[in-house]
N, C-alpha and C positions, 0 to 999 in steps of 0.2 A: 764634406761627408757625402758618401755615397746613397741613393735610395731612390727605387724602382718607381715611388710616388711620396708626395705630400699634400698634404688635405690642410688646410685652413680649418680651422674649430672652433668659434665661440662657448666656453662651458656655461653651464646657467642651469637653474634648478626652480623647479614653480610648487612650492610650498611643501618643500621635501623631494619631491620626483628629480632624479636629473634630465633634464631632455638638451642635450647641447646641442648647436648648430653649426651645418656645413656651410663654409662664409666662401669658401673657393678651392677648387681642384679638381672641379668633379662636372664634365662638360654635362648638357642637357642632352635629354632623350630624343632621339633624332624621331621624326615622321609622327610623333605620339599627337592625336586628337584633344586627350582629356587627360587629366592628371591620376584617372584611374589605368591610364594607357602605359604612363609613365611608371607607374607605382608600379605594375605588372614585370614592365622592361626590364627595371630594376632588377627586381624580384625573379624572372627568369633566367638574365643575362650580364648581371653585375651584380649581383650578390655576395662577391669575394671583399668590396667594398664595407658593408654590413659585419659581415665576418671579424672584417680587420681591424673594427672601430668598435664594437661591441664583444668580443672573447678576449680574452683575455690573451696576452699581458696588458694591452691598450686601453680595455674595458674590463667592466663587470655586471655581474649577473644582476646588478639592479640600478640599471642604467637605459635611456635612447639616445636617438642619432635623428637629428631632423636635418632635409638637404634642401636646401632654397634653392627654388630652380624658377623659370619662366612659367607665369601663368597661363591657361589655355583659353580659361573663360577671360572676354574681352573685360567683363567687370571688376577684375580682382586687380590687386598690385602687386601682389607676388603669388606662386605658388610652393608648396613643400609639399615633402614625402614622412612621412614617421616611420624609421626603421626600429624593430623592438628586438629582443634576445632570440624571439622564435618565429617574428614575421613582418611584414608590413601591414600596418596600420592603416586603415580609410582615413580615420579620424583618431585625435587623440585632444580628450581639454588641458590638460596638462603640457603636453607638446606646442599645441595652439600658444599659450600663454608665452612656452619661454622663445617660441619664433618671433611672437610679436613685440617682445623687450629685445631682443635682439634686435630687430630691424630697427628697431625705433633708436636704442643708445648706441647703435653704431651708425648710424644717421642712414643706413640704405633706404629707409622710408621719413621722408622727413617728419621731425616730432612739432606738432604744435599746440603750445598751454594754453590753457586746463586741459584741455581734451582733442585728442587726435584718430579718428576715423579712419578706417582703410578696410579692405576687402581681402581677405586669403581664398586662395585655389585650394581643394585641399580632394584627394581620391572618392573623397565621400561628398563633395559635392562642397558650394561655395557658403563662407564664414564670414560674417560682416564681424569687426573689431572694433570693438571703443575701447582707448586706451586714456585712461587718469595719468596728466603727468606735471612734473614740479621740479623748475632746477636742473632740467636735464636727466631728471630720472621716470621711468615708466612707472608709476606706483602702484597702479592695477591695471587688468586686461580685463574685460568682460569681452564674450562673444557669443553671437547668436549662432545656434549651433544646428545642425537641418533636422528634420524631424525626424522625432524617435515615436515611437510605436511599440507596444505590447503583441509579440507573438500568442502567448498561452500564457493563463495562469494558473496555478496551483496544480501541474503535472506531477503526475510520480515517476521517478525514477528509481529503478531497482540497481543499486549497488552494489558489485560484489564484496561480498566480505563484508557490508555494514548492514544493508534492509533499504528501506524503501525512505527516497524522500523527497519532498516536495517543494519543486521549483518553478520560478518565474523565468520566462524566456524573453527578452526586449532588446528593441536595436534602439542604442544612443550614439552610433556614429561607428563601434564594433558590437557585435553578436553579444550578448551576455545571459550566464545562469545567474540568477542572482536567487540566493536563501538565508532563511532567517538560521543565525548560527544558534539561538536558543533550543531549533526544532532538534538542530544535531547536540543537546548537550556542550556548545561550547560558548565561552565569551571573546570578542575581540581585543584582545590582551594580548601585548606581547610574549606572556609565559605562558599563552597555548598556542605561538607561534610555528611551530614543528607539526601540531596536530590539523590546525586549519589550512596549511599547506599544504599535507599529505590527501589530510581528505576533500579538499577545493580541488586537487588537480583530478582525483577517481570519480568525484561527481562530476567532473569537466570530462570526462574521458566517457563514464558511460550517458550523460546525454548525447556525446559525441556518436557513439554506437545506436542509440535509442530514435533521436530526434533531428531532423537536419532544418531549419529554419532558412529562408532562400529571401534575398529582398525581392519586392516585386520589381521595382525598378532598374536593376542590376543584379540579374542572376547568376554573375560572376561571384557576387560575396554571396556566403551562405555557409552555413555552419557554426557553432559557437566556437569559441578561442579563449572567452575570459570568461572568470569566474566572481560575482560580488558574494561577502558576507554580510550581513545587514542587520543590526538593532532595529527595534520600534523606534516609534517615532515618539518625538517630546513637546509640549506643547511650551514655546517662547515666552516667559515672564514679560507681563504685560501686554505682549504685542500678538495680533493671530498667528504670527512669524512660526514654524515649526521645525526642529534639529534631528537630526538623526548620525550614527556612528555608522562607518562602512571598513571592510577591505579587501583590496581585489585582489584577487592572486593571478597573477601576469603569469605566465608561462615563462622558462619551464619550470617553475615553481616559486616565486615570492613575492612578497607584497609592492604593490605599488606605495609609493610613499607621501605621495598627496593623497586628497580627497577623490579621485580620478572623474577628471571631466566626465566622458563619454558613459562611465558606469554611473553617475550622478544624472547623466539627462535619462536612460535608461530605467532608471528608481523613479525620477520623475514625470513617467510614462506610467510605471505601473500602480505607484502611486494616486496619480489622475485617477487611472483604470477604476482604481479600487473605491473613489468618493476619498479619499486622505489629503488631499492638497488639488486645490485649487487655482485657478487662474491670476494671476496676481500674487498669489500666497508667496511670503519668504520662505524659500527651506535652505538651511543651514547642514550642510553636511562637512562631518569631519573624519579625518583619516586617523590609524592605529599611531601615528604620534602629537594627534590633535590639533592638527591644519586645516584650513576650512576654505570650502568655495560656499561661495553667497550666490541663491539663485531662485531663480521663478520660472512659470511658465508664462509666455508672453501671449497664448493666443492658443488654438486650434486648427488642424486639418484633417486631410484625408492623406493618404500614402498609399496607393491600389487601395485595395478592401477596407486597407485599415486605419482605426482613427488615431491620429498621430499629435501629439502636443510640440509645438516651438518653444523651446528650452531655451536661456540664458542662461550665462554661468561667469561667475566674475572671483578673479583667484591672484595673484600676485608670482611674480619671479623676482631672481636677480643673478647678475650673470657671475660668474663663479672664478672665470680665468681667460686666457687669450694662447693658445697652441697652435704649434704643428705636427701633425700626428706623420711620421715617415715608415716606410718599408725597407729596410738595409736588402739586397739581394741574397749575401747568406744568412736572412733568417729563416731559421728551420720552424716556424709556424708564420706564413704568410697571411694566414686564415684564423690565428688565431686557435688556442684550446680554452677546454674547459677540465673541470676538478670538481671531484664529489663533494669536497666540501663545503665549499660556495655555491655550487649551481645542483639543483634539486634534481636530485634521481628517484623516479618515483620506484617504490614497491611494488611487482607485481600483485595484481588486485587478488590472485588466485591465496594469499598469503594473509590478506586481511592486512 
């Protein structure tokens, strides 16, 4: 059989999310310093890649692509990239998890019981891994995640077409709005899944317009890209442990389908902020099919100005399949399309 390339792919999914991984085809990023260097490259000058694995016919709209490459920092074992629908990714909890099953049951990192330690490179800076394992299988990943930090709380944003509403702005590894869907009249229920996505992406759109958040440490990343819905919070029978319901809405439009790491360290940020969870405390967060990461704050800093909480988050994968994704040369989408009925085409906002 004919074809321009083939990509090695491990498929795998971390409690709902698919995040599959690139196991070979795909050389490293020549000259790159840091693996935010790398992510950029990517992203500037091989993005046909991304394309080709994530639209479809190969992919779909509620899918990633994680690409194991050489780490840059001397302390890691490996390094990855998280490719999404609409971008690359700093950080991802979800992707983190199904890289680190993958490395582990395909033996690239050797697995050793009960427990196996190792270090990822990741664009947003380096993730220590503890990985639970038994039998040859990974059975959870916990990883410490770098510090997230509350931008601003309880901003208003003026909506077109809906009124004003009020959101929390926090870095967990990406940018995040995160608001309570009761302020918007809605519940995180799959049967107001068309309304949470239309209007998750318009409030994504006009904080986008309104607010530009910049890290201090790399004022390459900056700007929001993902959007959380959020329930209160529940108090754990018996224990001080505390739960709460979330869903993000991932560009360009649908739900993430785990619990989502990075928007979980993010909530855990503002959280803190707010006196609602504490250091040590268990929070239990679950996603709109009720998957759940187990997580704490492990400690306190600083991040430029601001005061930052050390996240932990510990969630489960498993790998799904073993592919080769090809390119025939007369395919007439190289790149991959997309179709309104799976991939979200937002309304203009002038429409309501």
């Amino acid at each position: 059989m004919r074809s321009l390339r083939t990509v090695s792919v491990v498929g795998c999914h971390a409690e709902g999310e698919v995040g599959d991984v690139i196991v070979g085809g795909v050389l490293d990023a020549p000259g790159c310093k840091s693996m935010y260097e790398k992510m950029m490259y990517f992203w500037n000058t091989k993005d046909s890649l991304r394309k080709l694995l994530l639209n479809e016919p190969r992919g779909r709209s509620s899918m990633n692509t994680n690409l194991v490459l050489p780490p840059c920092n001397p302390q890691a074992d490996a390094g990855f990239l998280i490719m999404e629908s609409d971008e690359y990714a700093p950080m991802s909890g979800s992707n983190t998890i199904c890289t680190a099953t993958v490395l582990l049951e395909t033996g690239m990192i050797p697995m050793q019981e009960p427990i196996t330690q190792f270090n990822l490179d990741t664009a947003a800076g380096l993730v220590a891994v503890t990985a639970e394992c038994e039998g040859g299988k990974c059975k959870s990943v916990a990883f410490d995640n770098v510090p997230s930090f509350v931008f601003v709380l309880d901003m208003p944003i003026q909506v077109p077409g809906f009124g004003v509403v009020s959101v929390d702005i926090a870095w967990g590894g990406m940018m995040y709005v995160l608001v309570d869907a009761g302020s918007c009249n809605l519940r995180i229920e799959n049967s107001r899944g068309p309304e949470l996505i239309e209007l998750g992406e318009r409030i994504k759109r006009a904080v986008q317009a309104q607010y530009t958040p910049v890290h201090p440490e790399n004022p390459g990343i900056r700007g929001v890209s993902i959007l959380a819905w959020t329930h209160p919070l529940i108090q754990d029978d018996g224990s001080d442990g505390k739960t709460a319901v979330n869903a993000v809405v991932v560009s360009p439009g649908r739900f993430d389908r785990s619990p989502c790491g990075t928007g979980t360290c993010a909530r855990m940020a503002v959280l803190h902020a707010r006196g609602q969870l504490q250091v040590g405390q268990t929070f239990r967060h679950k996603s709109i099919i009720g998957t759940e990461f187990v997580n704490h704050i492990r400690g306190t800093t600083k991040v430029g100005q601001y005061d930052a909480i050390l996240p932990t988050v510990r969630g489960r994968g498993w790998i799904t399949s073993f592919k080769e994704i090809v390119l025939d040369p007369t395919d007439p989408f190289p790149e991959g399309f997309r179709v309104g009925d799976q991939w979200h085409i937002p309304k203009p906002d002038s429409k309501g």
